[in-house]
Wavefront OBJ file of the C-alpha trace (Angstrom):
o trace
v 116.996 -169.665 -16.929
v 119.025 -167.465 -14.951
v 122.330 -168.814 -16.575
v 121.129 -168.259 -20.094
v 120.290 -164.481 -19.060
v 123.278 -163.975 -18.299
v 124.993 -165.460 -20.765
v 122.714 -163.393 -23.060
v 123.518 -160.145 -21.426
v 127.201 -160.906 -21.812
v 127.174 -161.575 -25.404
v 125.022 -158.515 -26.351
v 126.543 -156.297 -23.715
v 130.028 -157.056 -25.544
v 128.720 -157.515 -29.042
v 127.472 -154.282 -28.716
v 129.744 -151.785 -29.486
v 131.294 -154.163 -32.244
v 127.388 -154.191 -33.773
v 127.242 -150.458 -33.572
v 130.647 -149.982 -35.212
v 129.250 -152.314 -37.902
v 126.119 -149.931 -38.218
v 128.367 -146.925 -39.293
v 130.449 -148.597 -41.274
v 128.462 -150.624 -42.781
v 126.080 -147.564 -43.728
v 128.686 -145.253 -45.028
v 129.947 -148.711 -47.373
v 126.310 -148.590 -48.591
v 125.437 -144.960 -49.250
v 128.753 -145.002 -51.043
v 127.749 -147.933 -53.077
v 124.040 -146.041 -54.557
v 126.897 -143.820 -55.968
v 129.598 -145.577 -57.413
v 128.847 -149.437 -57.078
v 125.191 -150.014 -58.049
v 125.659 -153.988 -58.626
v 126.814 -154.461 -54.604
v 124.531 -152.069 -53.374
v 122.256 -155.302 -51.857
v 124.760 -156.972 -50.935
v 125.339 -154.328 -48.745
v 121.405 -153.338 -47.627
v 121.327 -157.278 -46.326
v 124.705 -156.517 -44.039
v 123.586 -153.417 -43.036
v 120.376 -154.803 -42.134
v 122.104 -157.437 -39.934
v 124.408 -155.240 -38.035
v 121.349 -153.469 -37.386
v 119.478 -156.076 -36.077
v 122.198 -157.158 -33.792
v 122.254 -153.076 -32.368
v 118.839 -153.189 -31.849
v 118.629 -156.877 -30.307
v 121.592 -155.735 -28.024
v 119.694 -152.353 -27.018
v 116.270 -154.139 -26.334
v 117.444 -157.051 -24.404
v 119.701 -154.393 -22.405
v 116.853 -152.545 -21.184
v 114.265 -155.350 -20.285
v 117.500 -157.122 -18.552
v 117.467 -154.331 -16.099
v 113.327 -154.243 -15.755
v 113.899 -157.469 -14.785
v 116.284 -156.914 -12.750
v 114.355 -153.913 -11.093
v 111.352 -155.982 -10.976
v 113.432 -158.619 -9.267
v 114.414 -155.993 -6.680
v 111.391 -154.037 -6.179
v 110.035 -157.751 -5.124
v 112.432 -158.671 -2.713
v 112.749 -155.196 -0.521
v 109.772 -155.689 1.668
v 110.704 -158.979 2.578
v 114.559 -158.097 3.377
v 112.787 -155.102 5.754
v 110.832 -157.653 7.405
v 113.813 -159.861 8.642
v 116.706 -157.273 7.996
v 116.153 -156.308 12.226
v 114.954 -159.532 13.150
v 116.861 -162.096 15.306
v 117.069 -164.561 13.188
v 118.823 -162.805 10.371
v 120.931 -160.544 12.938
v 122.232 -164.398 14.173
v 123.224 -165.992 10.547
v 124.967 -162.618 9.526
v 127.175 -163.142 12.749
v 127.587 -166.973 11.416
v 128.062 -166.562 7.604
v 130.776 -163.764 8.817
v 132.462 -166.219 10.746
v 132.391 -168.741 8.139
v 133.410 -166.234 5.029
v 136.684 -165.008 7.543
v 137.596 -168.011 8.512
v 137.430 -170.417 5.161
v 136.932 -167.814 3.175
v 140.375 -166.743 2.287
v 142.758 -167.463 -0.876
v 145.233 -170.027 1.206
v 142.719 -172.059 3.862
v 142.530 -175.681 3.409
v 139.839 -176.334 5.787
v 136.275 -177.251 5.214
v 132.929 -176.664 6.796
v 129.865 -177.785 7.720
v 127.343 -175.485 9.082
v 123.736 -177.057 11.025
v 120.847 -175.513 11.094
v 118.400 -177.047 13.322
v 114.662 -176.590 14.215
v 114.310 -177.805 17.490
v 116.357 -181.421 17.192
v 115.745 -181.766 13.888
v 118.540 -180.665 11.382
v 117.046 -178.877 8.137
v 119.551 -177.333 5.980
v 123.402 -177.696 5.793
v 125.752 -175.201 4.530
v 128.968 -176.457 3.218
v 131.174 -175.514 0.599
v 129.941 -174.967 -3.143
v 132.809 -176.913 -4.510
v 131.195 -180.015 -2.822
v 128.572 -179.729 -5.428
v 128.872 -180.861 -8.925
v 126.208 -178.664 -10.094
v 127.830 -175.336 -9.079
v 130.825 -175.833 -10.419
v 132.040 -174.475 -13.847
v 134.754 -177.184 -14.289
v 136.141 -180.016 -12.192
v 139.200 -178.033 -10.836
v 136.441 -175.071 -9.899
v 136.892 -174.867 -5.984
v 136.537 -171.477 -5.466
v 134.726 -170.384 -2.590
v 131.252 -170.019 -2.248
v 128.737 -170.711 0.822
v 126.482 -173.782 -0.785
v 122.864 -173.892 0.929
v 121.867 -177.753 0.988
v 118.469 -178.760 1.236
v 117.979 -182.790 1.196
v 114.133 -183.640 -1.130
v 113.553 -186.522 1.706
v 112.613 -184.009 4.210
v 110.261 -182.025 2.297
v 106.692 -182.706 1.465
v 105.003 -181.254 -1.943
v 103.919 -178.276 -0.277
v 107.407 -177.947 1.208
v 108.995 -177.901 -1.829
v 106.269 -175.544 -3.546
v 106.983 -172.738 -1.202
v 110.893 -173.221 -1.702
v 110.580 -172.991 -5.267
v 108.504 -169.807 -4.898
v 110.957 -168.399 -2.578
v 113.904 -169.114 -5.016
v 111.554 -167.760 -7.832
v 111.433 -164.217 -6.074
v 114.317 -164.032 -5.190
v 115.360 -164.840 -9.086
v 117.842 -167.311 -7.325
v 119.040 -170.555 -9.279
v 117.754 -173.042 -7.720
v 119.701 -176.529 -8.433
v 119.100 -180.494 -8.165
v 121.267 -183.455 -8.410
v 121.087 -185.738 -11.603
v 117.934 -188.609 -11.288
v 116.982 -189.548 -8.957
v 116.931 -185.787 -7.359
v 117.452 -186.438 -3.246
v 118.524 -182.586 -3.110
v 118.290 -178.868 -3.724
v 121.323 -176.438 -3.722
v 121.677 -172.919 -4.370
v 124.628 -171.117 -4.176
v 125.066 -167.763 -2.497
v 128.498 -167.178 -2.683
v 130.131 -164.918 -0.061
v 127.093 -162.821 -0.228
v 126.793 -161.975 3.740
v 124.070 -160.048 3.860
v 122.182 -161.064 0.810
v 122.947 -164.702 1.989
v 121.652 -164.126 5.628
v 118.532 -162.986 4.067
v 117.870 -165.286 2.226
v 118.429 -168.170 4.526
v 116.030 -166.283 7.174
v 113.189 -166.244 4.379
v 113.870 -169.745 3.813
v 113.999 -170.924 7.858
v 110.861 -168.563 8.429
v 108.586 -168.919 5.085
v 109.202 -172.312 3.990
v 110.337 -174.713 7.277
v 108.101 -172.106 9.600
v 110.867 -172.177 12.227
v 110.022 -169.874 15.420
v 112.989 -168.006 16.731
v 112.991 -170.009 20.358
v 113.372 -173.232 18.018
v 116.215 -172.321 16.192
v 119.968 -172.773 16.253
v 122.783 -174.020 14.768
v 126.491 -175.052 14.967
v 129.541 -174.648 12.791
v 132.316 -177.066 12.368
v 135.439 -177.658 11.278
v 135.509 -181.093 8.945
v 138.792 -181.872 6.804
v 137.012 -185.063 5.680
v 132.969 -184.430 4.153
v 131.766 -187.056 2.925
v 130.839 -186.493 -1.110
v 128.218 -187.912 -0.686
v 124.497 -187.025 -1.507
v 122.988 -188.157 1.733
v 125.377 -186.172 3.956
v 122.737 -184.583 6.086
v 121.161 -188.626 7.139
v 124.418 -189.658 7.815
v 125.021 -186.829 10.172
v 122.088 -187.203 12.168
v 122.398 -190.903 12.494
v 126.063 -189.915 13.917
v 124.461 -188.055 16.762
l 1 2 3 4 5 6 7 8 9 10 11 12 13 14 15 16 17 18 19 20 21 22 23 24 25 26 27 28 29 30 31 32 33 34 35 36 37 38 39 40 41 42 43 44 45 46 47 48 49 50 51 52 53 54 55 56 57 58 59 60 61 62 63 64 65 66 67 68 69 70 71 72 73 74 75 76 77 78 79 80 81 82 83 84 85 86 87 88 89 90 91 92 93 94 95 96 97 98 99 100 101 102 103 104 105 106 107 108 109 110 111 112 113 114 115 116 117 118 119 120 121 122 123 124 125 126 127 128 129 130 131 132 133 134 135 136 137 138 139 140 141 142 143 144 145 146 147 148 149 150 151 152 153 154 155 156 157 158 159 160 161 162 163 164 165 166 167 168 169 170 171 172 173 174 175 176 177 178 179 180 181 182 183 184 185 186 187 188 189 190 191 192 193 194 195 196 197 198 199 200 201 202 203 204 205 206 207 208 209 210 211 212 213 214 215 216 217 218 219 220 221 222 223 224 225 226 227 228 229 230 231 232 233 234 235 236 237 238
């Protein structure tokens, strides 16, 4: 849903000046025509009509783009002041800054894999976005982007509810493989401070992860394995 808002946006945002160029013309054609051209005066009213439309479509889906938008915000703020002091989020914006340097730039090579643990048991990965079919545009997209990768076989139903509602107030896009679905992935980019947000919401509100249980490790890894069950064969690894 959030793709086809935007894609929206974009086509009235750029239509729009073309639609209100229409408008004028378009009126000025017609008042001409009740003068001299009687016979193509409908023709006219009906294109007129439609430019208008497409102004007015533009103008109204402009405005309750940014309600939402605001709405969106408004939503979000009291739960980035809740975690934007806390340890946990102070911790991942250190990490996701050490990640964005470090693989972040135009000429590295190197890949990553980034553990997040609750007690012994790994929960999330982050890894690249480009190791995800669903977040990329095209098959030669690998441009970077911190992917958050949560594996379906470790959630239960209420798990999964409370991720989903997390994602939904956040207005985040929240993605699955094809059939049979063993995963969720969002991407967040090289959003460091949105990102460490959000991954403290999702450690806190939908794992319930206490700060004394929590920690993590970054490493390098030239050779992921594409493979949907990445975080099972990394535990049974170690």
């Amino acid at each position: 849903m959030k793709e086809i808002n935007k894609s929206l946006y974009y086509f009235y945002y750029k239509s729009g000046n073309i639609a209100f160029l229409l408008c004028v013309v378009s009126l000025l054609l017609y008042l001409s025509s009740l003068i001299f051209f009687a016979v193509i005066s409908n023709i006219l009213l009906v294109f007129f009509s439609f430019s208008l439309g497409i102004f007015l479509g533009w103008i109204y889906y402009k405005k309750t783009y940014s309600v939402i938008t605001s709405s969106q915000s408004k939503k979000s703020k009291p739960y980035y002041n809740k975690y934007k002091n806390g340890e946990t989020m102070r911790g991942l914006i250190n990490s996701l800054r050490s990640i964005i340097f470090v693989y972040g730039g135009r000429s590295s090579t190197k890949s990553f894999i980034f553990n997040i643990f609750n007690n012994k048991k790994l929960i999330i990965q982050l890894l690249h976005r480009a190791h995800f079919p669903e977040l990329c545009e095209s098959v030669t997209d690998i441009s970077f982007g911190i992917a958050i990768y949560i594996p379906v076989d470790y959630l239960n139903n209420a798990t999964r509810n409370l991720l989903e509602k997390v994602m939904l107030e956040e207005g985040q896009d929240l993605k699955q493989d094809e059939l049979p679905n063993t995963y969720y992935v969002v991407d967040i980019g090289g959003r460091l401070m949105y990102g460490s947000y959000l991954l403290s919401r999702i450690i806190k509100e939908v794992f319930g992860v206490e700060d004394n249980a929590l920690f993590y490790e970054l490493h390098d890894d030239l050779n992921l394995p594409y493979d949907k069950q990445l975080l099972t064969k990394y535990q049974k690894l170690n």
